[in-house]
MIRO-945006 format. One record per residue: y, z, x of N, C-alpha, C, O, CB in turn. Coordinates in steps of 0.05 Angstrom, whole numbers, padded with zeros to 5 digits, always signed. Atoms other than C-alpha are relative to their C-alpha. Glycine has a CB too. Layout:
N
YZXYZXYZXYZXYZX/...
This chain:
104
-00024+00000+00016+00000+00000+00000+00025+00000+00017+00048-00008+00011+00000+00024-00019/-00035-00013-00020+00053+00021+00057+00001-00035+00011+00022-00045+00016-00007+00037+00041/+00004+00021-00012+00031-00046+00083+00017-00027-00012+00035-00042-00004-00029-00003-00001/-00016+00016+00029+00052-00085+00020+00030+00003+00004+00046-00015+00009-00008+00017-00033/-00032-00012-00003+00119-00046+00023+00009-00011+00019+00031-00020+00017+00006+00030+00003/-00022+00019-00025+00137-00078+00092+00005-00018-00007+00027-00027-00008-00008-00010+00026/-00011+00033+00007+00129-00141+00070+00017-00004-00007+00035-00016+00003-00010-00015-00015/-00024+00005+00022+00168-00135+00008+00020+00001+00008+00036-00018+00007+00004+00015-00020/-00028-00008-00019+00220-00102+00046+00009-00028+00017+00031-00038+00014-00009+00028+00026/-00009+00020-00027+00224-00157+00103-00004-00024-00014-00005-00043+00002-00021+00002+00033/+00003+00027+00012+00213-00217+00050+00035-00003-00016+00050-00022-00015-00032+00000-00026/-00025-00013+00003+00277-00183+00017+00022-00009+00022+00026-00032+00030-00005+00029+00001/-00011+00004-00026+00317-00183+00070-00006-00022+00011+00014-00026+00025-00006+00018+00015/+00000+00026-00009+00292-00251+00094+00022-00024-00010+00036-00041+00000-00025-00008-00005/-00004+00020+00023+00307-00281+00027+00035+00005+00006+00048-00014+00015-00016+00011-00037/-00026-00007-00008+00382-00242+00035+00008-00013+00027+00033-00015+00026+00002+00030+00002/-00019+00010-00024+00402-00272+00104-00010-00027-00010+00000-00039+00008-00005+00010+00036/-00006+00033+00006+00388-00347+00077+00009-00003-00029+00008-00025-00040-00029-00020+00005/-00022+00008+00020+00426-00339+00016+00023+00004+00014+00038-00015+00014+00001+00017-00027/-00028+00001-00014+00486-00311+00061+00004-00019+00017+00027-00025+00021+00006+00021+00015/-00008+00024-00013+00474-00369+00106+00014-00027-00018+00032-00043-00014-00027-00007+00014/+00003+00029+00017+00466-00419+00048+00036+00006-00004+00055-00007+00005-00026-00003-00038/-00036+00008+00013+00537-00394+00014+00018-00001+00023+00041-00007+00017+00016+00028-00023/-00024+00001-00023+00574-00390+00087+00000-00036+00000+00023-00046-00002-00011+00019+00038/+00004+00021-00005+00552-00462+00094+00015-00019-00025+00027-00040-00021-00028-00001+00004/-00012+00016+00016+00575-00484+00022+00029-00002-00016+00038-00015-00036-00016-00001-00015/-00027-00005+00010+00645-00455+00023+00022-00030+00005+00025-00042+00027+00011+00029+00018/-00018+00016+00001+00696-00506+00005+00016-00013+00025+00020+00008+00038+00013+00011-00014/-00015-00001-00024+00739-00538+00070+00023+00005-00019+00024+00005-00044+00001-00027+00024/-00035-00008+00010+00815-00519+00059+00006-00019+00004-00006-00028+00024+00020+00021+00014/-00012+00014-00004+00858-00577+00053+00028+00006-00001+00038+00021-00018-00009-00014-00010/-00028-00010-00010+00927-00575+00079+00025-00014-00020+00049-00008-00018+00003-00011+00035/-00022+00015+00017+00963-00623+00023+00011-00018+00012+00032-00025+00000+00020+00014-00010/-00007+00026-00021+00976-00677+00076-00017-00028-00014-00031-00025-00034-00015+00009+00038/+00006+00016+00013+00954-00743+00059-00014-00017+00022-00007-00011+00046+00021-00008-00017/+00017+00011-00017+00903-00795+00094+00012-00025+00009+00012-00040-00010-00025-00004-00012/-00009+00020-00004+00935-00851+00127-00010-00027-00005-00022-00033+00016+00004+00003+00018/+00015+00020+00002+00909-00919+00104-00020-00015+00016-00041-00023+00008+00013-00012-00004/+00010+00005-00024+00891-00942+00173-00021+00019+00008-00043+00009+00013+00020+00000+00019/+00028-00019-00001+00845-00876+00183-00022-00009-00021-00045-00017-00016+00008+00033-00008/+00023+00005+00024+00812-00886+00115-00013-00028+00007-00037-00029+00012+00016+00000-00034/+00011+00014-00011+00799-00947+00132-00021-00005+00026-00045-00011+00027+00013-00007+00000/+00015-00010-00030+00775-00938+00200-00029+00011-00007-00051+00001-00002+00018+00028+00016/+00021-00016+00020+00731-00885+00159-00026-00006-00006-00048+00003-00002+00009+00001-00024/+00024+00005+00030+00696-00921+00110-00003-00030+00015-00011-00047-00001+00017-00001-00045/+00003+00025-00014+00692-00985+00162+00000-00019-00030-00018-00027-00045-00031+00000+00022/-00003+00023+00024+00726-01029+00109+00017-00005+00012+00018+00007+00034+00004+00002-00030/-00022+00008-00002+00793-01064+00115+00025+00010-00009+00021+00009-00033-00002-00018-00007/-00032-00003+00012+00864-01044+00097+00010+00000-00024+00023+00014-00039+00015-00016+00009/-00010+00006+00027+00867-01084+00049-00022+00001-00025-00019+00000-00049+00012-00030+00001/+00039-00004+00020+00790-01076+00016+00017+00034-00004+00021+00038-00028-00049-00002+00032/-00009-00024+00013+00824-00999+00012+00022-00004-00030+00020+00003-00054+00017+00017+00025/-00022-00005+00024+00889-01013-00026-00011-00013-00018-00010-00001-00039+00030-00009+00003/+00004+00019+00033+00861-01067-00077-00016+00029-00011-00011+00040-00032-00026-00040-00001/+00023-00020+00020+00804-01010-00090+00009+00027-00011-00002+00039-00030-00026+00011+00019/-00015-00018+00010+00859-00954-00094+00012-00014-00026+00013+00000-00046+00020+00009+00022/-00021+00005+00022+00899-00997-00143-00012-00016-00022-00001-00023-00043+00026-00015+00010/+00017+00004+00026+00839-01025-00181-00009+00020-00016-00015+00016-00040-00023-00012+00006/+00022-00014+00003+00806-00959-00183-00025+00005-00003-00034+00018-00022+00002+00005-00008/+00025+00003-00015+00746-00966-00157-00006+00018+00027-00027+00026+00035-00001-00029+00008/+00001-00015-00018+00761-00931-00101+00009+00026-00005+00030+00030+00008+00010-00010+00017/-00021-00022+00003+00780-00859-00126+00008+00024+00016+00003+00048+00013-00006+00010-00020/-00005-00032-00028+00810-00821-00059+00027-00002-00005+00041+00004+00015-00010-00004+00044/-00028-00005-00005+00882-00827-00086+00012-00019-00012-00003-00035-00023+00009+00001+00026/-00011+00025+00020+00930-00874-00119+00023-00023+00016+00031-00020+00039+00019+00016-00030/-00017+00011-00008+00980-00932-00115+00029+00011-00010+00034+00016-00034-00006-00024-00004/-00046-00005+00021+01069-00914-00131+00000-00033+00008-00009-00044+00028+00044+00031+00027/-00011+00025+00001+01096-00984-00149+00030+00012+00014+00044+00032+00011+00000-00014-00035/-00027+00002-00017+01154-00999-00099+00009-00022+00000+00002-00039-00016-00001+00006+00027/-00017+00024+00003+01201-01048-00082-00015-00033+00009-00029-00035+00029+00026+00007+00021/-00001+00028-00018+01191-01125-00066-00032-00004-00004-00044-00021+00010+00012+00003+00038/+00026-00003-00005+01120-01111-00082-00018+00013+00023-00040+00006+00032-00005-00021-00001/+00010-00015-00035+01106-01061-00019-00008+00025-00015+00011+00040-00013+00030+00008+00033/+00015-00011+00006+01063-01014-00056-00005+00028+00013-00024+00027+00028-00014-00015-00001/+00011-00025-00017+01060-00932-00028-00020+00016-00013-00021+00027-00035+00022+00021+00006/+00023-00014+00012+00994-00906-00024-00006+00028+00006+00002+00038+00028-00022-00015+00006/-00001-00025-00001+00978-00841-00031-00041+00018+00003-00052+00028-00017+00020+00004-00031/+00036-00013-00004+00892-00810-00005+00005+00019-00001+00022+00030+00013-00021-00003+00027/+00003-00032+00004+00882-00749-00026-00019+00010+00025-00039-00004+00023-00016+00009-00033/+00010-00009-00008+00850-00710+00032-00026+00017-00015-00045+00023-00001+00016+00006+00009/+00026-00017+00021+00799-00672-00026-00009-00024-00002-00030-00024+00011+00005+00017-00033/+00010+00017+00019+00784-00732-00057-00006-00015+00017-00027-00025+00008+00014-00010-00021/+00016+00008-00026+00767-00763+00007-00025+00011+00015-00044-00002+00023+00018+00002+00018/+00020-00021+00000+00725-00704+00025-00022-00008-00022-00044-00014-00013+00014+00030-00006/+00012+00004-00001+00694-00715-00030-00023-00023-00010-00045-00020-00021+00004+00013+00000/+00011+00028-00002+00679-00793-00028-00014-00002+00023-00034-00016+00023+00019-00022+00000/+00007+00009-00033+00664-00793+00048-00015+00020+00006-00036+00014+00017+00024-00004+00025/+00006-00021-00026+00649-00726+00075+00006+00005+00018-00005+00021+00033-00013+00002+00010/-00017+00001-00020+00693-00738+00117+00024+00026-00003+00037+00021-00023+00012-00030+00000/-00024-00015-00001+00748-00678+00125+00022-00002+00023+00019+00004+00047-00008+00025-00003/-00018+00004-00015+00817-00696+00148+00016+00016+00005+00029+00024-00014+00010-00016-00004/-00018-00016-00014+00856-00653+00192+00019-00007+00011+00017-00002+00035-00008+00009+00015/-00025+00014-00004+00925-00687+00201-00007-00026+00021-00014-00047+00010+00024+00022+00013/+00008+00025-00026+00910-00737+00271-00034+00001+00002-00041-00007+00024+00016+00008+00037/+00025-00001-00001+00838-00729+00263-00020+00010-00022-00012+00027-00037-00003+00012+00018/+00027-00012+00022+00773-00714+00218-00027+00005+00004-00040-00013+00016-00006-00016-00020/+00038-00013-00009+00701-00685+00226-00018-00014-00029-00012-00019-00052-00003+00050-00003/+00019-00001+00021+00647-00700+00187-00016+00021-00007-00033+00034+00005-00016-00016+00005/+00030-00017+00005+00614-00658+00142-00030-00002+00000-00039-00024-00008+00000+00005-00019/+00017+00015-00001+00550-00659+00149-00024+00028-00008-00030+00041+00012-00001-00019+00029/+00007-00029+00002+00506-00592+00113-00026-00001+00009-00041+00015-00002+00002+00015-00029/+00026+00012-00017+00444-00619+00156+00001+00008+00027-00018+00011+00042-00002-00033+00000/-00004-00005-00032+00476-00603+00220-00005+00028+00009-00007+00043-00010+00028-00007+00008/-00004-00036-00005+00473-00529+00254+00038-00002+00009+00051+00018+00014-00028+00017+00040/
């Protein structure tokens, strides 16, 4: 019986340090409210420039939108979340990591 009781105990406690791993692992990234530069996103998602904006302003692509501007020069706007979470990619102003919840 005392035997039993270790187990339980230490299966317990097993089970407890890989739920605290699991939720450390599936906390949200923080995004800073900065915005993704077209040229990154692109870069990104190895598409084109312009394969981004038509798909921003078709919607098809939903990481952010088009503002109608002058002369037809269009400002686009990538949401850093909404990039996150199309790509998995998380952008950090001049740079971005990949998420990846596979990795150590």
């Amino acid at each position: 019986m005392e035997e039993l009781l270790k187990n339980d105990q230490y299966r317990r406690e097993l089970i407890n340090a890989i739920a605290k791993e699991i939720a450390a692992a599936l906390k949200p990234p923080v995004f800073d409210g900065g915005r993704v530069p077209i040229t990154e996103a692109a870069a990104i998602m190895r598409k084109n420039r312009v394969a981004v904006r038509k798909g921003i302003e078709s919607g098809r692509l939903p990481i952010g939108c088009a503002l109608d501007g002058e002369k037809d020069n269009n400002t686009y706007y990538i949401s850093p979340k909404l990039f996150y979470e199309y790509t998995g990619h998380i952008w950090k102003g001049d740079v971005y990591e990949k998420q990846d919840p596979c990795s150590d």
